[in-house]
C-alpha positions as a Python dict, from the first residue, in 0.01 Angstrom:
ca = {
    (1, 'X'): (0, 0, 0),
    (2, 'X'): (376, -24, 23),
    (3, 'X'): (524, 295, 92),
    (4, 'X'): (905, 405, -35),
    (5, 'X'): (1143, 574, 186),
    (6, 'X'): (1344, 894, 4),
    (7, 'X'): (1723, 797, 93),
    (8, 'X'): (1903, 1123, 97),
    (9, 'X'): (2238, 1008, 311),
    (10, 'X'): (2333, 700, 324),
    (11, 'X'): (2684, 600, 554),
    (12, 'X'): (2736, 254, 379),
    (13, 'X'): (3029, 178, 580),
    (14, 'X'): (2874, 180, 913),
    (15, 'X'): (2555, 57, 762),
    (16, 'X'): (2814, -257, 715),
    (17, 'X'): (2994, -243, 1020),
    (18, 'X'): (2623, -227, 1231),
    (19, 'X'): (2528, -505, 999),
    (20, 'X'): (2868, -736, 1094),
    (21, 'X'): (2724, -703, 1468),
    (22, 'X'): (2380, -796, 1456),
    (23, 'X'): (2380, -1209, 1404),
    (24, 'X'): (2030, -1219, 1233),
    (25, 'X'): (2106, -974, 1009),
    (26, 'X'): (2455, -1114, 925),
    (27, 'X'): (2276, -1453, 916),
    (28, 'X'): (1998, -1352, 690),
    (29, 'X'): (2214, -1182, 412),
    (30, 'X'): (2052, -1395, 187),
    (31, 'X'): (1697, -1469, 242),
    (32, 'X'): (1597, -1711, 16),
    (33, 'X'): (1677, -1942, -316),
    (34, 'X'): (1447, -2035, -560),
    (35, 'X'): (1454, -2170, -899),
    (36, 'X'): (1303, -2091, -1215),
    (37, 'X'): (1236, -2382, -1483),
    (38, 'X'): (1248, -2312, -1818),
    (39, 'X'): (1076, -2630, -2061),
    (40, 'X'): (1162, -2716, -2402),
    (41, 'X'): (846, -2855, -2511),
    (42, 'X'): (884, -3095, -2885),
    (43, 'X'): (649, -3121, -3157),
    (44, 'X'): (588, -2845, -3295),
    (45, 'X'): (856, -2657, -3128),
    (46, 'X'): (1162, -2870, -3234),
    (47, 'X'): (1268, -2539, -3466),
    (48, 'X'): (1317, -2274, -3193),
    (49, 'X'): (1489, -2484, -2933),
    (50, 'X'): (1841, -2380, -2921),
    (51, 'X'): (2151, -2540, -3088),
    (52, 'X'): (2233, -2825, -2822),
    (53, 'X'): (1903, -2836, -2623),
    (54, 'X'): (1796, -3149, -2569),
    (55, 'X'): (1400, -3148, -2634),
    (56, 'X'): (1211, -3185, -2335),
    (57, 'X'): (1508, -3081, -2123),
    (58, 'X'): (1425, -2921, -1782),
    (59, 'X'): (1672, -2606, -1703),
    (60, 'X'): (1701, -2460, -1353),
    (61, 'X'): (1816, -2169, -1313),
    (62, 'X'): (1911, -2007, -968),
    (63, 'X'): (1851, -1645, -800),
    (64, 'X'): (1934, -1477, -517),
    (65, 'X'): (1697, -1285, -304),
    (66, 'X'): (1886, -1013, -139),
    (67, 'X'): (1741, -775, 112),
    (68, 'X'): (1946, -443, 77),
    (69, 'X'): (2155, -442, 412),
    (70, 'X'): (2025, -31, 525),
    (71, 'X'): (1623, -175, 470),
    (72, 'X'): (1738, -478, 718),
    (73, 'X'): (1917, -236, 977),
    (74, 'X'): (1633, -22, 972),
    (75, 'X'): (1341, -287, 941),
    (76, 'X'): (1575, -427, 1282),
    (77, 'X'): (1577, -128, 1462),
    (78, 'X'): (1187, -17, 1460),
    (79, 'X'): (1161, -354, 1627),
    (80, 'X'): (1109, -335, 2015),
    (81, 'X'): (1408, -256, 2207),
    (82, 'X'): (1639, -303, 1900),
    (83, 'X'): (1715, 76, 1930),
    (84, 'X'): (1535, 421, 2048),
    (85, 'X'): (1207, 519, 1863),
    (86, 'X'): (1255, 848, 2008),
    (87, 'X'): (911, 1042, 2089),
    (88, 'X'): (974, 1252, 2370),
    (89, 'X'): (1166, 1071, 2669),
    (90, 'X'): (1429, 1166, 2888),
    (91, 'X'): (1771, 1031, 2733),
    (92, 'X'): (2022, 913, 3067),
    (93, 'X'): (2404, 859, 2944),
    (94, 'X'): (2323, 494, 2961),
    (95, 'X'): (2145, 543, 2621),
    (96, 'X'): (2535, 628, 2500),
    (97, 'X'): (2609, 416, 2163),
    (98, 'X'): (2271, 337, 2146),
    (99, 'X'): (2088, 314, 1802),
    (100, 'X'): (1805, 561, 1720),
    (101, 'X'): (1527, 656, 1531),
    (102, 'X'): (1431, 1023, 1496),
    (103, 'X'): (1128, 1221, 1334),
    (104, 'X'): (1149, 1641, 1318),
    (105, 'X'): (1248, 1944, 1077),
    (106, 'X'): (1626, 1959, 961),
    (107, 'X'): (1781, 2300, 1065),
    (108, 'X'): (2171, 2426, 980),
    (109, 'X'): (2343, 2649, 1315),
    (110, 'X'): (2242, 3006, 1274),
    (111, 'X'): (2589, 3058, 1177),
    (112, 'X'): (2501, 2884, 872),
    (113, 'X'): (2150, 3008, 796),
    (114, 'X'): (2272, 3225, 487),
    (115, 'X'): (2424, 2935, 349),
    (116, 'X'): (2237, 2901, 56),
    (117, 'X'): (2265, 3317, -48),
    (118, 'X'): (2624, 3241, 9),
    (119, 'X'): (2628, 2997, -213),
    (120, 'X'): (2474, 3145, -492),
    (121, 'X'): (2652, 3490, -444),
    (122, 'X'): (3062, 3346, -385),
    (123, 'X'): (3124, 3446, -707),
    (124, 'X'): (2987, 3805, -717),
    (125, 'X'): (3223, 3965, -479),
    (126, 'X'): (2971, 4349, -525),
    (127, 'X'): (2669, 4155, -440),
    (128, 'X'): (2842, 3929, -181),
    (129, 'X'): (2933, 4285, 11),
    (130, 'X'): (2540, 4309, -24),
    (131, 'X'): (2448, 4061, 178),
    (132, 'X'): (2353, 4176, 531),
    (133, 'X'): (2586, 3982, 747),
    (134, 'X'): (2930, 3996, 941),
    (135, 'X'): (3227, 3951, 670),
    (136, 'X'): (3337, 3719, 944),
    (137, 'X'): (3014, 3504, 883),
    (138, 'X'): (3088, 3549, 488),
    (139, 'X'): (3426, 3371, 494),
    (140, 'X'): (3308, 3132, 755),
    (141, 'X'): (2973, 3016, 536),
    (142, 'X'): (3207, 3012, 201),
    (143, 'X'): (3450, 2810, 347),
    (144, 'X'): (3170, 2569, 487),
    (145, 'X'): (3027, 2507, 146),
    (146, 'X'): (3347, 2329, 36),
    (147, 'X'): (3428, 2133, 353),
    (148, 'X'): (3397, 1743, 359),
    (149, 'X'): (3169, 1816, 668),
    (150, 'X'): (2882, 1986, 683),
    (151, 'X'): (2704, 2074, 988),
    (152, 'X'): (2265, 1999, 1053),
    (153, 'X'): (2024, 2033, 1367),
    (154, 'X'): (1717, 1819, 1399),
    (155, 'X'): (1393, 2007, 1584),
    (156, 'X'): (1121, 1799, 1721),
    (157, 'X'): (927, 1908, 1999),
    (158, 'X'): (1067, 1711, 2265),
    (159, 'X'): (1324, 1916, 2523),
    (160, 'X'): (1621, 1832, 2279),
    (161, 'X'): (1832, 1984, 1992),
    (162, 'X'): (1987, 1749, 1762),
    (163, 'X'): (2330, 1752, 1617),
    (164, 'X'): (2494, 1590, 1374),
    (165, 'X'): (2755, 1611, 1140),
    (166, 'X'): (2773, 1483, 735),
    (167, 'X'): (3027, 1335, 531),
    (168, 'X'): (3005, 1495, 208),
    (169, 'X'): (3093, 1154, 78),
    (170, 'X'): (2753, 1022, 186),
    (171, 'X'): (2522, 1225, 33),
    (172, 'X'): (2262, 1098, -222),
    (173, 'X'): (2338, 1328, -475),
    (174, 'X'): (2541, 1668, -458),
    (175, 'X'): (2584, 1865, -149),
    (176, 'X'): (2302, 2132, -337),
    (177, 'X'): (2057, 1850, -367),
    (178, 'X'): (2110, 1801, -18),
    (179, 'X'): (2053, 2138, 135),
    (180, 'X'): (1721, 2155, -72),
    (181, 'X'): (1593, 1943, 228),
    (182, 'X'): (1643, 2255, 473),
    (183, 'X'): (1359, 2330, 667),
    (184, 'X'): (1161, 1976, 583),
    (185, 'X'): (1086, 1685, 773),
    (186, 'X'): (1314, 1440, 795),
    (187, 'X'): (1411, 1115, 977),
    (188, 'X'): (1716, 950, 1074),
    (189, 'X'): (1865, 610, 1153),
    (190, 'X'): (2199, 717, 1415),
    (191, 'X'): (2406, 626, 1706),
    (192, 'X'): (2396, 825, 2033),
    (193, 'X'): (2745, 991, 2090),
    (194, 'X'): (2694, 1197, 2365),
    (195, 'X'): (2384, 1364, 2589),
    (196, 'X'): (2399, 1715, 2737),
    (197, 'X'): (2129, 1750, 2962),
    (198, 'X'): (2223, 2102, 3073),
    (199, 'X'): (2147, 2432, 2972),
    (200, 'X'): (2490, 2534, 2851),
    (201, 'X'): (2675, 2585, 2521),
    (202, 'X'): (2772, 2293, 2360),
    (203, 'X'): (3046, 2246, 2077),
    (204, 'X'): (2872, 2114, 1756),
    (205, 'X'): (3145, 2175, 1504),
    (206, 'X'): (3460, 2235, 1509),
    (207, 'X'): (3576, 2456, 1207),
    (208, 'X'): (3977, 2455, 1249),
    (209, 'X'): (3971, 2115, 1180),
    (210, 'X'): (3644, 2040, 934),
    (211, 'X'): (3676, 2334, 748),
    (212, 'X'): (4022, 2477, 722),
    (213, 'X'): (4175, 2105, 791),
    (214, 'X'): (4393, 2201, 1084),
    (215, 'X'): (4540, 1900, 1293),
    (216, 'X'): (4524, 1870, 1649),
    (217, 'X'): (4895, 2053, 1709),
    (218, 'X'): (4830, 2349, 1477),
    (219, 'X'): (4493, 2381, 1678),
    (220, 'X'): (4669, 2362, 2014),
    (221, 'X'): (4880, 2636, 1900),
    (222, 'X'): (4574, 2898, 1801),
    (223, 'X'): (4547, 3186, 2030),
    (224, 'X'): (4280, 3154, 2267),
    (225, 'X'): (4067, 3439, 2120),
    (226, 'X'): (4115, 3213, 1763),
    (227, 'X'): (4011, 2893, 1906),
    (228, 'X'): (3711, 3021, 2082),
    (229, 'X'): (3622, 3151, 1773),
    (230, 'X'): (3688, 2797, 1591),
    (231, 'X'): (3407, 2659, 1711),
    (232, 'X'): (3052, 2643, 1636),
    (233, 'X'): (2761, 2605, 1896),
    (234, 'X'): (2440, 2557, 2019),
    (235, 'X'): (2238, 2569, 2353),
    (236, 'X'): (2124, 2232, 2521),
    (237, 'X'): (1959, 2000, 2644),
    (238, 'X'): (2158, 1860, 2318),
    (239, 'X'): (2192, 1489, 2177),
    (240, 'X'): (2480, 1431, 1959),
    (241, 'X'): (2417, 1177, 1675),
    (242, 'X'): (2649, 1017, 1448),
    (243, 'X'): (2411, 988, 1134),
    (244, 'X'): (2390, 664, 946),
    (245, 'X'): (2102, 651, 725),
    (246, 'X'): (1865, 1071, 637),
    (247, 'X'): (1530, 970, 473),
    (248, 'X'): (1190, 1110, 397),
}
């Protein structure tokens, strides 16, 4: 029985740019013509064929089959070798701009984990002082709800933590929509960016310039005890991922 995947990011431009470097794919944009023939039969049907229409005229008429370009990339890549079906293997930096395919429960950084009370509260300043976390962590998770960027985590049970950040712009749907997927399984279509095999703090997200849209000389310029501050992180073994294609 065919089975439907649930698209809930989709990042068309890189779906297109991936698609521009695999020749079959490019090749195969469209699969197949066929035609249709439509008969004007006579006798007793002279009086409904059109104005024009020559009785016993054969019309052809021709359609495209198109396979959508993300079901190609993503038929492509759970072929062998075409990219990573991650289970549980040891990643080497040689893996490094490799596609992959990943299976686990989406997570936000625990910075982030009173995103959706935050969201719902903003505009009750009383019951926003309610809510039991740093104010720091208040203005932080406000300001995250209206950046272009949003940061997730991906937890299977291998040895890794997942990262990624969104484009707002990709989302299926509206950012809420989105974070109703919190907490459920999830898979994703992405590139390898960068492997931390180490047990040290990694930088997931950087906030001075995703959220408060600071460019590289204003951030230079923060004080040390600012820019520490700036960004968000996370404990490895860690995989970064840039995301292409979320689905359930």
């Amino acid at each position: 029985m065919q089975k439907f995947r649930d698209y809930i990011y989709i990042d068309r431009q890189r779906v297109d740019s991936f698609i521009n470097q695999i020749p079959e794919l490019k090749k195969s944009a469209s699969l197949e013509n066929y035609q249709r023939e439509t008969i004007v039969e006579g006798g007793m049907n002279i009086k409904i064929a059109k104005a024009g229409t020559t009785l016993n005229e054969v019309k052809g008429t021709t359609y495209d089959i198109r396979e959508d370009s993300l079901e190609s990339l993503i038929d492509w890549s759970h072929k062998e070798k075409n990219a990573i079906n991650y289970s549980d293997e040891i990643l080497s930096i040689d893996n490094t701009d490799n596609l992959i395919i990943l299976s686990g429960k989406m997570s936000m950084p625990e910075t982030s984990e009173y995103l959706e009370v935050i969201s719902s509260l903003q505009k009750h300043a009383a019951l926003l002082d309610m809510v039991p976390i740093k104010e720091k962590d208040k203005q932080l998770l406000t300001y995250l709800k209206e950046s272009n960027s949003i940061p997730i985590l991906l937890e299977n049970d291998s040895q890794y933590l997942f990262s990624s950040n969104l484009q707002r712009a990709n989302f299926v749907g509206n950012v809420d929509d989105f974070m109703d997927n919190i907490g459920e399984d999830i898979n994703i279509l992405g590139r390898i960016d960068k492997i931390y095999n180490e047990e040290s703090e990694v930088e997931i997200f950087n906030l001075a310039k995703e959220v408060f849209k600071l460019n590289r000389a204003a951030i230079r310029n923060l004080p040390k005890e600012d820019l520490k501050n700036a960004f968000i992180t996370e404990k490895g073994p860690l995989v970064k991922i840039t995301p292409i294609a979320i689905y359930k």
